[in-house]
Biopython code that builds the backbone (N, CA, C, O; Angstrom):
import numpy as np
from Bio.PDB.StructureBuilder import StructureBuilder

atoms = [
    (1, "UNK", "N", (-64.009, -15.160, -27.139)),
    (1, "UNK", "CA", (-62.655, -14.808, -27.527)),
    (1, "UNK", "C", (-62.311, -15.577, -28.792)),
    (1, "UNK", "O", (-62.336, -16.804, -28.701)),
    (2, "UNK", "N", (-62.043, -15.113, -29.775)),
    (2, "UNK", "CA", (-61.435, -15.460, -31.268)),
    (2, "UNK", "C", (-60.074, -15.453, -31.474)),
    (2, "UNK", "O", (-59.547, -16.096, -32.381)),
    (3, "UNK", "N", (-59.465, -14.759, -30.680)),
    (3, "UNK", "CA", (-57.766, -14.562, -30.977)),
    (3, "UNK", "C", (-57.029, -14.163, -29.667)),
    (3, "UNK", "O", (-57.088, -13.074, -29.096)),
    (4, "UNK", "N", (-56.253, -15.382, -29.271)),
    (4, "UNK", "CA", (-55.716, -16.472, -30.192)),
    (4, "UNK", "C", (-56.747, -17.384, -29.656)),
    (4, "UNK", "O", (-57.606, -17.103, -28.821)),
    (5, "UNK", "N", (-56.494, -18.827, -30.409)),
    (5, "UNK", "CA", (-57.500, -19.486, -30.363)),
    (5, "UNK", "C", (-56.875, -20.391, -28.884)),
    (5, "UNK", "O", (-55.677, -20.572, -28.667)),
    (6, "UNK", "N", (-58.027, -20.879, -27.977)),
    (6, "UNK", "CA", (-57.713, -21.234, -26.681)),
    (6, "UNK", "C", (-57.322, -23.029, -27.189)),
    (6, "UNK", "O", (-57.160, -23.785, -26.231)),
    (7, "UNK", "N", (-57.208, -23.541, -28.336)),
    (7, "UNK", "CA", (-56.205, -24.760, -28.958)),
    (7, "UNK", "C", (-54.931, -24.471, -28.908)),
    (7, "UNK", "O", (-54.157, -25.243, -28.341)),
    (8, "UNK", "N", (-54.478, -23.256, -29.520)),
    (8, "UNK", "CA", (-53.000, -22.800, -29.892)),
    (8, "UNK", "C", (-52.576, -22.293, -27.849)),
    (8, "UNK", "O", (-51.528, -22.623, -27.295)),
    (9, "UNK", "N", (-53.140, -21.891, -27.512)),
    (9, "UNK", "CA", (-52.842, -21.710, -25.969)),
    (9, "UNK", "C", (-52.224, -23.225, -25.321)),
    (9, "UNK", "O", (-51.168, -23.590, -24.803)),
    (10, "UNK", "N", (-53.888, -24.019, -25.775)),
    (10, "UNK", "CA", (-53.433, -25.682, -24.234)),
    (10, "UNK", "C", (-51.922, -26.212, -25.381)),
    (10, "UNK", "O", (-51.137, -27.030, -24.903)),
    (11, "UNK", "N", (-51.754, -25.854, -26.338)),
    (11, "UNK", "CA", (-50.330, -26.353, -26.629)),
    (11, "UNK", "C", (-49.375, -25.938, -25.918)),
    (11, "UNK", "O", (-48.372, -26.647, -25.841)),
    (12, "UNK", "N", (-49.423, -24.916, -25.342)),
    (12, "UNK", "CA", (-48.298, -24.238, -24.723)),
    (12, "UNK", "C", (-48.516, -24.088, -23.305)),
    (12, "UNK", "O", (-47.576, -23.727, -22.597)),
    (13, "UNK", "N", (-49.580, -24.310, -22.846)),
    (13, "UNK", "CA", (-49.874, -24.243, -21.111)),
    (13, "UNK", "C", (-50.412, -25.721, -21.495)),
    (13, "UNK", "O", (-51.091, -26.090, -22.453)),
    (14, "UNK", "N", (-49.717, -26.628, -20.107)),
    (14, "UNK", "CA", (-50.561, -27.961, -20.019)),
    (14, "UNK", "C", (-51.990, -27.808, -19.634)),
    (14, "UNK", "O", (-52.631, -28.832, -19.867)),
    (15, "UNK", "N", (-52.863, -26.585, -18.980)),
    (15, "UNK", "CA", (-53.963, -26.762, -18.326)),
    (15, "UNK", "C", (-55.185, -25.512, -18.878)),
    (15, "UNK", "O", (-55.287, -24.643, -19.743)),
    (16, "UNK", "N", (-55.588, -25.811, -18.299)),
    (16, "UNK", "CA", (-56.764, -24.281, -18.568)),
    (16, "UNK", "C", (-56.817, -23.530, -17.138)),
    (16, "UNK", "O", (-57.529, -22.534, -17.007)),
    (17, "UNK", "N", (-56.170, -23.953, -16.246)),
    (17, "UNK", "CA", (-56.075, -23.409, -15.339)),
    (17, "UNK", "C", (-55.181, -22.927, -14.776)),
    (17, "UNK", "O", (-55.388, -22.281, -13.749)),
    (18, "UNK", "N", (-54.239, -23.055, -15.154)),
    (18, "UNK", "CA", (-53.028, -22.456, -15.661)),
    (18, "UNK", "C", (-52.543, -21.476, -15.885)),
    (18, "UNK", "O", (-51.823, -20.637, -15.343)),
    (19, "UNK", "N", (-53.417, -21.815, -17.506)),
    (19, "UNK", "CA", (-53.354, -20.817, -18.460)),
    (19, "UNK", "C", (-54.445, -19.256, -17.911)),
    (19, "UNK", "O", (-54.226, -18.136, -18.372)),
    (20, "UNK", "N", (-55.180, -19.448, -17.236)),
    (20, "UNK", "CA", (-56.271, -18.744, -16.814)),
    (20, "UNK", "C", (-55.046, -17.876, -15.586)),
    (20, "UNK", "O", (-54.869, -16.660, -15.501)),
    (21, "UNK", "N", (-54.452, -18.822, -14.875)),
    (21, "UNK", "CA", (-53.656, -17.740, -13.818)),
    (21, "UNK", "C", (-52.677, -17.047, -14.157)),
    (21, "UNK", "O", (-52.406, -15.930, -13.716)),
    (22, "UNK", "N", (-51.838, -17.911, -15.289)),
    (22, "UNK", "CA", (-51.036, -17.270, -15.782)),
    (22, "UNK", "C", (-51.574, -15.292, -16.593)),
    (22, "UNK", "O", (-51.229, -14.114, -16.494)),
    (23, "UNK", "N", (-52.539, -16.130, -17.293)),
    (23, "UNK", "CA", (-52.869, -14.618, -18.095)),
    (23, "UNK", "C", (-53.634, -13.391, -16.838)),
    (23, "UNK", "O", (-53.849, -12.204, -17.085)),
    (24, "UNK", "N", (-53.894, -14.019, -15.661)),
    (24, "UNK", "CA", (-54.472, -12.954, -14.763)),
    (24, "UNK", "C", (-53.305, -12.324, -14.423)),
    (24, "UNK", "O", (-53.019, -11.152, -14.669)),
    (25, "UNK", "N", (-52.709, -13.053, -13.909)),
    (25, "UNK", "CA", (-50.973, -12.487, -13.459)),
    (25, "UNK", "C", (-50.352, -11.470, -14.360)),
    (25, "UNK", "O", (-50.021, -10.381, -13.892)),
    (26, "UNK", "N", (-50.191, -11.724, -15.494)),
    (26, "UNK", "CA", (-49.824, -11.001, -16.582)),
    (26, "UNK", "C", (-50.394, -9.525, -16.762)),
    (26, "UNK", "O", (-49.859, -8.426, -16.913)),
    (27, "UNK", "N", (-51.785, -9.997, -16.676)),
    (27, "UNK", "CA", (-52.850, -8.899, -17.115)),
    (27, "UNK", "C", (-52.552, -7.665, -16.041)),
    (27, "UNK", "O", (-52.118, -6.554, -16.345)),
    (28, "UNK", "N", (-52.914, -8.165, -14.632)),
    (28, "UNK", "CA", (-52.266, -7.162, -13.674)),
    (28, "UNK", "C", (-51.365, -6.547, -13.451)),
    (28, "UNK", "O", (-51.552, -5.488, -12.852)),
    (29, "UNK", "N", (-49.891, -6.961, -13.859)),
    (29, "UNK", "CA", (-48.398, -6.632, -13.692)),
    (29, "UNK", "C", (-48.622, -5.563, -14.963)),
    (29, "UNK", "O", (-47.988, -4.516, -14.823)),
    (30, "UNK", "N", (-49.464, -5.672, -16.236)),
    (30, "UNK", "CA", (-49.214, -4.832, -17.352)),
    (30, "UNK", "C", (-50.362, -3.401, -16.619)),
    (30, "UNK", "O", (-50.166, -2.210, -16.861)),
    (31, "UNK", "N", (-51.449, -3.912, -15.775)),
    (31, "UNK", "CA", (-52.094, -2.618, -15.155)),
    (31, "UNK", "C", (-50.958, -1.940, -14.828)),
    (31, "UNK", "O", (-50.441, -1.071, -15.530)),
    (32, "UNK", "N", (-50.431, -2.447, -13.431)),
    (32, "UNK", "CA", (-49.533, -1.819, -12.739)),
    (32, "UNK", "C", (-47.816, -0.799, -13.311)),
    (32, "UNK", "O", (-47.175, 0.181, -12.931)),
    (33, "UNK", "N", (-47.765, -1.682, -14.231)),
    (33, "UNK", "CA", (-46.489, -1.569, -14.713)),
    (33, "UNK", "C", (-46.561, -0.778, -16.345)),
    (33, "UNK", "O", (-45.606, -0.014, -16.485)),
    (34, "UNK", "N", (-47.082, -0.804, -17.023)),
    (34, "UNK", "CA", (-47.860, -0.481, -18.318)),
    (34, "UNK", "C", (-46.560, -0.739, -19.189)),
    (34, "UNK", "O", (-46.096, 0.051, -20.010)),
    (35, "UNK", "N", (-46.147, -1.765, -18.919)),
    (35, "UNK", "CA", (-45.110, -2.600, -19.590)),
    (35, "UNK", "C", (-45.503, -3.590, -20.792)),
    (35, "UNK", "O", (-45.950, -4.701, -20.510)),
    (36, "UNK", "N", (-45.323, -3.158, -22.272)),
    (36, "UNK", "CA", (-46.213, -4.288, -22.885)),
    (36, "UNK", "C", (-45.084, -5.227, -23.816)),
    (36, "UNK", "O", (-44.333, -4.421, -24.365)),
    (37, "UNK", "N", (-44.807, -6.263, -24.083)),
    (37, "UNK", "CA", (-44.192, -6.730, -24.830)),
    (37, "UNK", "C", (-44.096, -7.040, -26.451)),
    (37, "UNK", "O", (-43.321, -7.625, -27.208)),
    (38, "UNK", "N", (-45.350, -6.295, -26.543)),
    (38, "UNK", "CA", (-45.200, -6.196, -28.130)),
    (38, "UNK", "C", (-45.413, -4.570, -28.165)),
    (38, "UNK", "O", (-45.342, -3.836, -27.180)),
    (39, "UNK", "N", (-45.746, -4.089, -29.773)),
    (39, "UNK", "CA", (-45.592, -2.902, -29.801)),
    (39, "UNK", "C", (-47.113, -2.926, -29.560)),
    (39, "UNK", "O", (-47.783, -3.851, -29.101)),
    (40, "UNK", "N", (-47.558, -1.562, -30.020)),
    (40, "UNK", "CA", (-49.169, -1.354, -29.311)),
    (40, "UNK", "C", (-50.397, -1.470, -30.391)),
    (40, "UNK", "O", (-51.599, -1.735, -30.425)),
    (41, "UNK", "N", (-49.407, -1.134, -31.177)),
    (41, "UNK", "CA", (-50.305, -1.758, -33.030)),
    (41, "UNK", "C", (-50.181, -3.352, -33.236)),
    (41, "UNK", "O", (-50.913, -4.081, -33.905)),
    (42, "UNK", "N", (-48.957, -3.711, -32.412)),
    (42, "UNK", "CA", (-49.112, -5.594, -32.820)),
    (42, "UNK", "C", (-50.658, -6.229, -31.947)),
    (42, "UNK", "O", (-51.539, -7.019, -32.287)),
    (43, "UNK", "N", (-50.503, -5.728, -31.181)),
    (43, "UNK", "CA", (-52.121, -5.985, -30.085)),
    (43, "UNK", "C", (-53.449, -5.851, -31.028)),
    (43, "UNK", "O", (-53.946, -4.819, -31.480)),
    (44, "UNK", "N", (-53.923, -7.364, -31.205)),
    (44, "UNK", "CA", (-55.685, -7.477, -31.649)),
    (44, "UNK", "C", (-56.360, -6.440, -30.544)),
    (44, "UNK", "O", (-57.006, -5.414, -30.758)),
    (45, "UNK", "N", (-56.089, -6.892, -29.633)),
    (45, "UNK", "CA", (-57.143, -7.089, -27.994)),
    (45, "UNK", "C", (-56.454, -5.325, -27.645)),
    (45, "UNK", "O", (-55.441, -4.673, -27.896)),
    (46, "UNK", "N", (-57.922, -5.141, -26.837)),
    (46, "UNK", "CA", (-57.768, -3.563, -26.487)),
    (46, "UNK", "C", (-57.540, -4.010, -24.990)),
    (46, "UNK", "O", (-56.832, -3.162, -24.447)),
    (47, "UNK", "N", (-57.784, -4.745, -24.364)),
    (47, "UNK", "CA", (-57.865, -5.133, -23.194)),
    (47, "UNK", "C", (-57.029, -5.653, -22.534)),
    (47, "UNK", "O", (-56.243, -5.784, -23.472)),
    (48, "UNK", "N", (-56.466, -6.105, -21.649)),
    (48, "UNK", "CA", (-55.121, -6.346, -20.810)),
    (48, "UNK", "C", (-54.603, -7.620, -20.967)),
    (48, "UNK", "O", (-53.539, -8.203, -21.176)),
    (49, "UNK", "N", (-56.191, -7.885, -20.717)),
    (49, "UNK", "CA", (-56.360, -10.029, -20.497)),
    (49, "UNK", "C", (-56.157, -10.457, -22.131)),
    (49, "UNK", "O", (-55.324, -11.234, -22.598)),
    (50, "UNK", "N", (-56.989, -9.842, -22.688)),
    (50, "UNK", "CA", (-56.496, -10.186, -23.948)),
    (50, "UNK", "C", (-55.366, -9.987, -24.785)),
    (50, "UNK", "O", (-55.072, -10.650, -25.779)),
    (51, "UNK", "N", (-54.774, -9.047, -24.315)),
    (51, "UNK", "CA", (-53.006, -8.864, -24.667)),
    (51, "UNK", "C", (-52.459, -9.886, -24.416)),
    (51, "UNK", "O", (-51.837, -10.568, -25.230)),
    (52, "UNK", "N", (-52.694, -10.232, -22.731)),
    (52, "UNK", "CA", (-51.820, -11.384, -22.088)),
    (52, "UNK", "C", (-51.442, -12.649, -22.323)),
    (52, "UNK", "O", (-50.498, -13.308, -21.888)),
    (53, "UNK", "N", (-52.899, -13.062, -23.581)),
    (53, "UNK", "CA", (-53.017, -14.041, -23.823)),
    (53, "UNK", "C", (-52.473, -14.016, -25.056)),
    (53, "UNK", "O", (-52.135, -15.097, -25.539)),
    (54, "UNK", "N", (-52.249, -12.636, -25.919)),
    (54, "UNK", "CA", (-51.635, -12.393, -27.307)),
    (54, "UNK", "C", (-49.970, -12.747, -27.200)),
    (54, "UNK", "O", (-49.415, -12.992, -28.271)),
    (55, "UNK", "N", (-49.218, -12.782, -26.061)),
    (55, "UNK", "CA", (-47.951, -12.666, -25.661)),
    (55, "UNK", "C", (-48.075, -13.812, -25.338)),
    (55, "UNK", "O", (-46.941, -14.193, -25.627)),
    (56, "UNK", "N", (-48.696, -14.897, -24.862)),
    (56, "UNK", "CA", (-48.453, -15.879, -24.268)),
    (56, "UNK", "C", (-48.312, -16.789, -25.375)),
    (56, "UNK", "O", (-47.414, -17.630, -25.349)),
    (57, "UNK", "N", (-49.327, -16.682, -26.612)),
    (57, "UNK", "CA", (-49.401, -17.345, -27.839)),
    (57, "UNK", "C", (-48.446, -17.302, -28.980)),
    (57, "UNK", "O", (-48.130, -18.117, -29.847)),
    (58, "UNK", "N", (-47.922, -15.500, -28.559)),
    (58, "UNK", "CA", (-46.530, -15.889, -29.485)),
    (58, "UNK", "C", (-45.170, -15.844, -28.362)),
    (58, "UNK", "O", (-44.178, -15.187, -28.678)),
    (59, "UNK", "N", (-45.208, -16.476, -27.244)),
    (59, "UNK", "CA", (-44.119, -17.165, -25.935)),
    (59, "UNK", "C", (-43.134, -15.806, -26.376)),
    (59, "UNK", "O", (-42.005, -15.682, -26.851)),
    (60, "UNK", "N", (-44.395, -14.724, -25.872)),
    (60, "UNK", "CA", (-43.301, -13.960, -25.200)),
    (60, "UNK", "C", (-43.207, -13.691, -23.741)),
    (60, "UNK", "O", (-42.583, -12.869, -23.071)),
    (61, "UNK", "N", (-44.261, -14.922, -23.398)),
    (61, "UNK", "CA", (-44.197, -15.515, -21.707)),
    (61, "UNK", "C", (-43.410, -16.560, -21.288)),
    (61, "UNK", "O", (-43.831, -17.701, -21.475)),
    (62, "UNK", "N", (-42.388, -16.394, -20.777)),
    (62, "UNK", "CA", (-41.282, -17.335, -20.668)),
    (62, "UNK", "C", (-42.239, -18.404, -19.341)),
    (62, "UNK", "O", (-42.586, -17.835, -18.306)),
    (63, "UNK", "N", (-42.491, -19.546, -19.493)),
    (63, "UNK", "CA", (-43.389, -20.562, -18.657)),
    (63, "UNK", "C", (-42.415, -21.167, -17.728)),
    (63, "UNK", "O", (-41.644, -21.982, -18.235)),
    (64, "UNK", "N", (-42.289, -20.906, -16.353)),
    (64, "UNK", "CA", (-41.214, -21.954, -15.488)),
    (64, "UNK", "C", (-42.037, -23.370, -15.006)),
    (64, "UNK", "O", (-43.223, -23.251, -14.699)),
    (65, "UNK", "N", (-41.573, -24.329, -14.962)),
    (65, "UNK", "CA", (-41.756, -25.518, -15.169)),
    (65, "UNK", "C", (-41.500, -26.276, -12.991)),
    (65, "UNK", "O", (-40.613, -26.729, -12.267)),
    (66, "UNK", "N", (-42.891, -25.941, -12.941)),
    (66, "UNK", "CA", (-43.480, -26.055, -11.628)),
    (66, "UNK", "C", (-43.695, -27.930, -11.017)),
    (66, "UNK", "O", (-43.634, -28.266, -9.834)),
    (67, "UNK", "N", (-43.927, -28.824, -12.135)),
    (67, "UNK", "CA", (-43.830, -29.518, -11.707)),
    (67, "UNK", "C", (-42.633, -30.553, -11.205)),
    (67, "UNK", "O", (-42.872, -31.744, -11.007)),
    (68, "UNK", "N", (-41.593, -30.089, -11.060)),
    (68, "UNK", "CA", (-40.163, -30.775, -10.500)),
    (68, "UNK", "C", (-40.399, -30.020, -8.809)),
    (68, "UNK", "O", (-39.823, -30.677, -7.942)),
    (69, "UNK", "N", (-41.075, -28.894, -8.335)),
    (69, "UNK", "CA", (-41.219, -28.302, -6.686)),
    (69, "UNK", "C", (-42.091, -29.064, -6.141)),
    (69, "UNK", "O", (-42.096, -29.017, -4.911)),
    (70, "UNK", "N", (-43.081, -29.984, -6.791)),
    (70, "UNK", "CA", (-43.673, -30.697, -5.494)),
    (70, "UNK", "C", (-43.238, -31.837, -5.187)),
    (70, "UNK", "O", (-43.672, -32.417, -4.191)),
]
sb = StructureBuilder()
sb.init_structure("model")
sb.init_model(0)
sb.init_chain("A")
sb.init_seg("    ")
for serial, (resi, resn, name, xyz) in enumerate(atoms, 1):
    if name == "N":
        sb.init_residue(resn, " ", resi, " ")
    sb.init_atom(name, np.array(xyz, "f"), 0.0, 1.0, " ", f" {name:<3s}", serial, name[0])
structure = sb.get_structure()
């Protein structure tokens, strides 16, 4: 994967694992839903996962902040 780069991601997700559930989550809800948040020409990635991660890099994934629930 070349774009976006998985540096510009751990800035914005603390983890890689995280970031990995987050973009599965994403990826599926856009199967199901074919809901995309950019237009369809702004998309590098032909692929879902790679969209997910295109939206996440320019935070059009709003991140809720999990560590204050345990």
């Amino acid at each position: 994967m070349i774009y976006p780069s998985i540096d510009k991601l751990l800035n914005i997700v603390d983890s890689k694992y995280r970031l990995v559930h987050i973009a599965a989550r994403r990826s599926k809800e856009m199967f199901r839903t074919h809901h995309y948040q950019l237009g369809e020409k702004d998309y590098v990635s032909s692929k879902n996962i790679g969209r997910a991660l295109e939206e996440l890099a320019e935070r059009k994934i709003i991140l809720k902040d999990t560590s204050d629930e345990n």
